[in-house]
Every structure is written in structure tokens, then in C-alpha cells.
N, C-alpha and C positions, 0 to 999 in steps of 0.2 A: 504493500500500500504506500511505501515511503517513497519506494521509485514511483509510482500512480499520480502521487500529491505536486511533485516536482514535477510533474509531466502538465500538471494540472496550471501550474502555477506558469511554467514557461509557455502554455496556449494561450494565457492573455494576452502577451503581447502580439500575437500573430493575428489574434481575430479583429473583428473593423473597430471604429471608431467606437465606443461606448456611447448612448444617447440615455442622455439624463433629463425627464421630464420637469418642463417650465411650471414655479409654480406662483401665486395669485402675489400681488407688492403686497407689503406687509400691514398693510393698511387694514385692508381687508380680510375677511375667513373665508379662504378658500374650501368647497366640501368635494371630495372626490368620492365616486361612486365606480368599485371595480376597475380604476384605474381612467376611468372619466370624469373631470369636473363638471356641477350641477350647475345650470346659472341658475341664478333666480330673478325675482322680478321684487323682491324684498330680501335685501340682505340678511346674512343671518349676524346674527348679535350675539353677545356674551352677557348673562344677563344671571348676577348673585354666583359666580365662577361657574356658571354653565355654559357652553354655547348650542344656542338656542336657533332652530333652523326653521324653516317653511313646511308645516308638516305632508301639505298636498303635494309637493313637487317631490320631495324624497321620498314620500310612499310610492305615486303613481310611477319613478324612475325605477323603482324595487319591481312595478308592475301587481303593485294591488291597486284595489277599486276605492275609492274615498265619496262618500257618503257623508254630507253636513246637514245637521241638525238644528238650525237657526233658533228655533226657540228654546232650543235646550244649551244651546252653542256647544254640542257634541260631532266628534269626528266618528264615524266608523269605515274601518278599514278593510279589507275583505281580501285575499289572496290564498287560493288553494282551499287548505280547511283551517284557515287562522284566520279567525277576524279578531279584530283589535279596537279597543276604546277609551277616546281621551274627550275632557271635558275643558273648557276653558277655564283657569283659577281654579281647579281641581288638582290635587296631588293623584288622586285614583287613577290608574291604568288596567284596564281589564285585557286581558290577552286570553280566550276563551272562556270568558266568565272567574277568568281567576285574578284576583286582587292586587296590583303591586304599586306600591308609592314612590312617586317621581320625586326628588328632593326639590324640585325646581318647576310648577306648574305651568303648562300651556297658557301662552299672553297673547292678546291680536295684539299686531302691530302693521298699521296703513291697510286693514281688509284683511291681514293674511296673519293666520294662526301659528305660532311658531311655538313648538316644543324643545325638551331637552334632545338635541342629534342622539347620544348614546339610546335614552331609551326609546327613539322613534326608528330608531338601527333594528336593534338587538329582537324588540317584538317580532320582525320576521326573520330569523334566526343572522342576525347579519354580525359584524362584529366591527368594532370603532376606536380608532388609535387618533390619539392627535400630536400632532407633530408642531413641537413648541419651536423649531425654527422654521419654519415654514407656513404659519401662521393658518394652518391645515388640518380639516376631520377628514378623517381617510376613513370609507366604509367599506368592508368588505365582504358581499355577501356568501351563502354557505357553500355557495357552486363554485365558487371562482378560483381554487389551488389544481385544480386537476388539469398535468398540462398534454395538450392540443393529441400528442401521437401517444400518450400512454396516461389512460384514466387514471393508474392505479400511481403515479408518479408526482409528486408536488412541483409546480410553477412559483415558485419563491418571489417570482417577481410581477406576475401577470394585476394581482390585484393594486398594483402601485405603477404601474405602464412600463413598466422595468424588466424590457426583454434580455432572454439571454443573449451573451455576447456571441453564442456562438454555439455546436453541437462540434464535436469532437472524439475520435474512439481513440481508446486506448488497452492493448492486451486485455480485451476482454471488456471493456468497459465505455459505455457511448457514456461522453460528459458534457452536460449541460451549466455553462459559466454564466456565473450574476457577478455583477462588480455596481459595489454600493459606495459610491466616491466621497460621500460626505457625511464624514464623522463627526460634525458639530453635532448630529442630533442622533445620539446613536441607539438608545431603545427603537429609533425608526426597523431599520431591518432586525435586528431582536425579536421583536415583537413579530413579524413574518415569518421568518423562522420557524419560534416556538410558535404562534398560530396556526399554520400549515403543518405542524408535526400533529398539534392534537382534531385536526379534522381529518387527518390523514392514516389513521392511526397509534400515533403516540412514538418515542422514541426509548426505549435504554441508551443508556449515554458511556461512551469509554473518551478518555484522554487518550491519545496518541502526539506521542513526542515525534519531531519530527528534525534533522538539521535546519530547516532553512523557518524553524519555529515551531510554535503548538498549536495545535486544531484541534478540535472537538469533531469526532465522527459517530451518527449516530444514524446506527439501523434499526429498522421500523422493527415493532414490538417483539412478534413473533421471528422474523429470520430478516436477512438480509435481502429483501426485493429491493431497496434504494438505498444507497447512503449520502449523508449529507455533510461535506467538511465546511466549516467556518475559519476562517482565516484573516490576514489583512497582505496585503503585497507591500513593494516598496516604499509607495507613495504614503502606505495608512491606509487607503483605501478598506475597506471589507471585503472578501474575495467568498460566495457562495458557491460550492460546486455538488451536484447531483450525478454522482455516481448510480447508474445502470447497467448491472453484470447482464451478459448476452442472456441469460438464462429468466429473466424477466423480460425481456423481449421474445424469444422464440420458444422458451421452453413449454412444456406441455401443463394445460391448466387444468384445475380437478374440481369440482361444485362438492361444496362441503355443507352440512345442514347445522343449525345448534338448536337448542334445549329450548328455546325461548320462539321457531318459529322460523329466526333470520336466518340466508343463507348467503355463503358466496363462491367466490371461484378464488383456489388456491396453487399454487406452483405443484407438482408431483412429486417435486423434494421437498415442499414443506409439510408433506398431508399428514404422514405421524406426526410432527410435530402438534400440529392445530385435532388432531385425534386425541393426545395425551393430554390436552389444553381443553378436551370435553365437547368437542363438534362430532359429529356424524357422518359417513359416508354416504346412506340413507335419510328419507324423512322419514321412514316409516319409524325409526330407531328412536328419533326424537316425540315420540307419541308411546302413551301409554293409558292403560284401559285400567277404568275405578271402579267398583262396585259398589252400590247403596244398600241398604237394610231392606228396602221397600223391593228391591229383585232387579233395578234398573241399571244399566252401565253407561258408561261415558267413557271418550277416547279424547284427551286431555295432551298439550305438550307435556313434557317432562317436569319444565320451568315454574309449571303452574299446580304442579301434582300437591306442595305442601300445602298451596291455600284450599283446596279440596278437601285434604286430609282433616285439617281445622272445622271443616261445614259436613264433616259430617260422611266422607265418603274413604270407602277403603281400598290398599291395594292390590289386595287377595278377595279373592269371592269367599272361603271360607272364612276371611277376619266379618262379611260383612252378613252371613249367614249366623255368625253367634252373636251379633249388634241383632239380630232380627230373632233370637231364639231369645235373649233376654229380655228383647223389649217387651216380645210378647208375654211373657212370663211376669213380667211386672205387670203387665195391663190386667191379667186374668186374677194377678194376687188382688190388686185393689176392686175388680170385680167380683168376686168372692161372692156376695150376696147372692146370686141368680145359679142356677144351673143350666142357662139356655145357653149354649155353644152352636158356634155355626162354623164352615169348612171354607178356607180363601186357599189360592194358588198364590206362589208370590209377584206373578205379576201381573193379575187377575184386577179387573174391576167389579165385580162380581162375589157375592155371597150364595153359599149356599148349607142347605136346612142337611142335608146328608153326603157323608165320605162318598159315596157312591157315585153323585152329583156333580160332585167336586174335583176327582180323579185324582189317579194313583197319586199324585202329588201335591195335593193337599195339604189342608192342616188344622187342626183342631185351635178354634179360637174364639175369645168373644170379644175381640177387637172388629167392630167393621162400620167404623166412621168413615166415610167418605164414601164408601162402596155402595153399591145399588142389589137388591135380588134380584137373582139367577129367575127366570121366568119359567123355568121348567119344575121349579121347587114350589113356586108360588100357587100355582096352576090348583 
């Protein structure tokens, strides 16, 4: 990897010009959107250390629906299955009916409703850095890391307009080069980074010492399908490079099922891995069959087997045959007074006045709440 990193490092200089996107004078708050700046038609303001945006222009850019309420002076927001709810002078934020306080409530200003940017972001799953030299909110929505020729791959730089320098292979490995030139504000690419690592999956992190300095390489959770070194070059510069072994490119992919429903497609050398890790080869594996007391069965994910077990459901048929030989048993102790017994099936709606009636698998009872007579007994 040390020879990799040096290889890594000597292809900046060869690839083109670097293009570092223009950002707004510092006058102004600039709002980027997936590496697009928003105009607006009312500035956005900083308003009790908030900065406070347009909230129709940033939602309808996200591509939701905005719906105003004049007499209530209510937004509602609507995209996919999330609708969204702010009030004017309200801290309340409803994000499907669920409650969350803004520190900084929605204010008109000149016709136009401006809210907190973070949490007029985040409602549709987006997520919002600002950049204290650049006098910039940077939104980044949940789609925007996955780059162009490999889904499963992070663009480190697509949601800030910060293409890579360049594609380049090396013994095994296509590299994709980011070069983040300006260190005055450096939680900027940091914060890219570690963002794009946890939409992406997440990282383990190793130190790797290096001669020409030290990088942080860090492959994604399970195995190495990407790795991502952080550096800086001569200049200071930040130097981002994404490592792609040929084997996430060409290798052969395998659909893996989990416990909970979700599935995906995994590399063929990582399958034990994500097997031992509790996924499934099958869906069928990921389902399992409960029995009730009352004779009824359900075919349940796995995930969901303990909150079943809690309401009443087992996972053996004979655990749920002696719930139903006890139940019964307690009902007939506290009915004690009568001698009138009558014959159910256990998955019978039906009573009946004789074993005969009832058939070979019956049962002698004087529980029969909810049940109806047999019309043959009635007769």
C-alpha cells in the first residue's frame, strides 16, 4: 500500500488543472444544494446565531410539494412518504406527526417564510455543514455520495462541485483523486469524509505510517470494497484518494438476505464474512413460523420473532399446545360450578354438544366464548 500511496501522490501532478468552485462575496450566505447554489428572491439571514433560509425554495429544490396555510400561517411539505410541518413563530416541527423543537422559529421576512436551513435540511433526510470561511450552508442530500460508474463507491467530492482530479489505475487498483486546496477552513472536507463514510456504510479506521507522511486509510465496515486515504501534499493542500481493488469492479456479486427483511448484493469473497455477521443466503432463512395457544400460526422475520414472543406467541407448536392445555385448565377450575362441557377443535369456530361431533380431535371444554354452535348438534 506504501508503494500505492506514493503512486497516489505522484498522479496529482500529472492530472489537469484542479477546479475549485467560486463561492458567494462574503457579504452575503451563500446556500449550496448538492453542489448547486440556490438563488433566492429573499436573502437568507442569520437571525439569534441561526441562519435562516426561504423555506419554499429549499424544499421545492429538494423536490417536495409546499402547501401554505395563510390562516394558520402553516407550511406543509410533502415529498415521497414524508410530509413535514412548520408554523410561523412556532418552535414545533412535525416530521410525520412526530414533534421536534426548532431553537430558532420560522419568521416572514418581505412575503417569504424563512426557517432554521439545518432543520428545513435535515426533515428530508439531507444533511448541512457551514462553512465559516466561505460564508456558506452547504446541503447535502441522502443520494448525492454514490459516484456516477460504481453505486457502491463514495464521491467525496460531488456534493460540494469538487470533481475528481482524475481516474487512474494502479497494480490492481482504479484511483479516484480529490484535492481540497484550502485549509483555512478545514472541518470543510472532514466533515465529507466522515459524512460519506457513514451513508456509505461506516468505516474501521487503521493508521498507516507512511515515508512521504501519515494517512488514515479506512475500509468500509465489513471488508475492503473501497478504501479511502487522507493526506495533505506539498503545498498543504488535503489530498482525498479512493482506492478501488479490480475485484469490486469485476468481481462476482452474491444477494444476501438479513433478519430484519433488508437485502443486498455482496462481493463472493465477502459472503462468509456478512454470513458470520448474521445475513442469509436465503429469504426463506430469514422467516420463521410462531404458534399461538388458540391453534393459529404466523410466518414472522426473524428480527421481529422476540416482540411476538412478548404478545403472547411461541416458537415451538408444543410450547404453544401446553399455553392452551393450561389455559384451558384454569378456565374449567374457575368454572367448576356447572357440569355442562362442550367439544372445540383448536382451530374450530365452532362448538359442539358431543366428542363425536367434534372429531377425533377435539376437546373437552367449557370455555366457548366467542364461538358459535355446531348446527348439527343444535338440530
Amino acid at each position: 500500500m506504501k508503494k500505492l500511496f506514493a503512486a497516489a501522490l505522484a498522479a496529482v501532478t500529472l492530472l489537469a488543472t484542479v477546479w475549485i468552485p467560486a463561492y458567494a462575496d462574503h457579504n452575503e450566505i451563500a446556500v449550496y444544494l448538492d453542489g448547486t447554489q440556490i438563488a433566492f428572491d429573499v436573502e437568507p439571514q442569520i437571525i439569534d446565531g441561526r441562519t435562516m433560509v426561504p423555506i419554499r425554495a429549499i424544499f421545492e429544490h429538494m423536490g417536495a410539494e409546499v402547501l401554505w396555510d395563510g390562516q394558520t400561517g402553516s407550511a406543509v411539505c410533502t415529498k415521497g412518504d414524508t410530509v413535514v410541518k412548520m408554523t410561523v413563530d412556532s418552535p414545533d416541527l412535525y416530521i410525520n406527526g412526530q414533534l421536534t423543537q426548532m431553537d430558532v422559529p420560522p419568521v416572514v421576512i418581505d412575503g417569504r417564510t424563512l426557517a432554521p436551513a439545518r432543520y428545513a435540511a435535515e426533515a428530508f433526510g439531507a444533511t448541512v455543514q457551514w462553512s465559516q470561511k466561505n460564508n456558506a450552508v452547504v446541503i447535502c442530500s441522502k443520494d448525492v455520495y454514490a459516484y456516477a460508474d460504481y453505486p457502491d463507491i463514495p464521491d467525496l467530492g460531488k456534493c460540494y462541485n469538487i470533481p475528481p482530479l482524475g481516474e487512474t489505475y494502479q497494480d490492481g487498483f482504479k484511483l479516484l483523486l480529490y484535492r481540497y486546496s484550502d485549509m483555512a477552513d478545514d472541518g470543510y472536507y472532514s466533515y465529507l469524509y466522515d459524512h460519506s463514510a457513514s451513508v456509505l456504510g461506516g468505516y474501521t479506521e487503521e493508521l498507516l505510517d507512511f515515508t512521504e507522511g501519515a494517512a488514515y486509510i479506512k475500509p468500509n465496515e465489513i471488508r475492503s470494497r473501497y478504501y479511502v486515504t487522507v493526506s495533505h501534499d506539498e503545498t498543504g493542500a488535503a489530498l482525498l484518494t479512493v482506492w478501488i481493488p479490480d475485484e469490486a469492479i469485476d468481481g462476482n456479486w452474491v444477494r444476501v438476505y438479513a433478519a430484519n427483511g433488508k437485502t443486498t448484493e455482496v462481493l463472493e469473497s465477502e459472503l462468509s464474512l456478512y454470513l458470520q455477521a448474521g445475513w442469509y443466503r436465503t429469504p426463506e432463512e430469514t422467516q420463521q413460523t410462531l404458534y399461538h395457544p388458540d391453534g393459529s400460526t404466523k410466518i414472522v422475520f426473524k428480527a421481529e420473532v422476540p416482540a411476538y414472543l412478548k404478545d403472547g406467541w411461541y416458537e415451538h407448536q408444543y410450547e404453544a399446545q401446553i399455553a392452551n392445555y393450561q389455559e384451558q385448565k384454569e378456565q374449567n377450575a374457575s368454572n367448576s360450578s356447572t357440569d355442562i362441557y362442550y367439544y372445540r377443535t383448536p382451530n374450530g369456530t365452532k362448538y359442539h354438544l358431543s366428542p363425536s361431533c367434534g372429531g377425533g380431535n377435539s376437546y373437552k371444554t367449557k370455555d366457548i366464548a366467542g364461538l358459535s354452535p355446531c348446527s348439527k348438534c343444535v338440530r
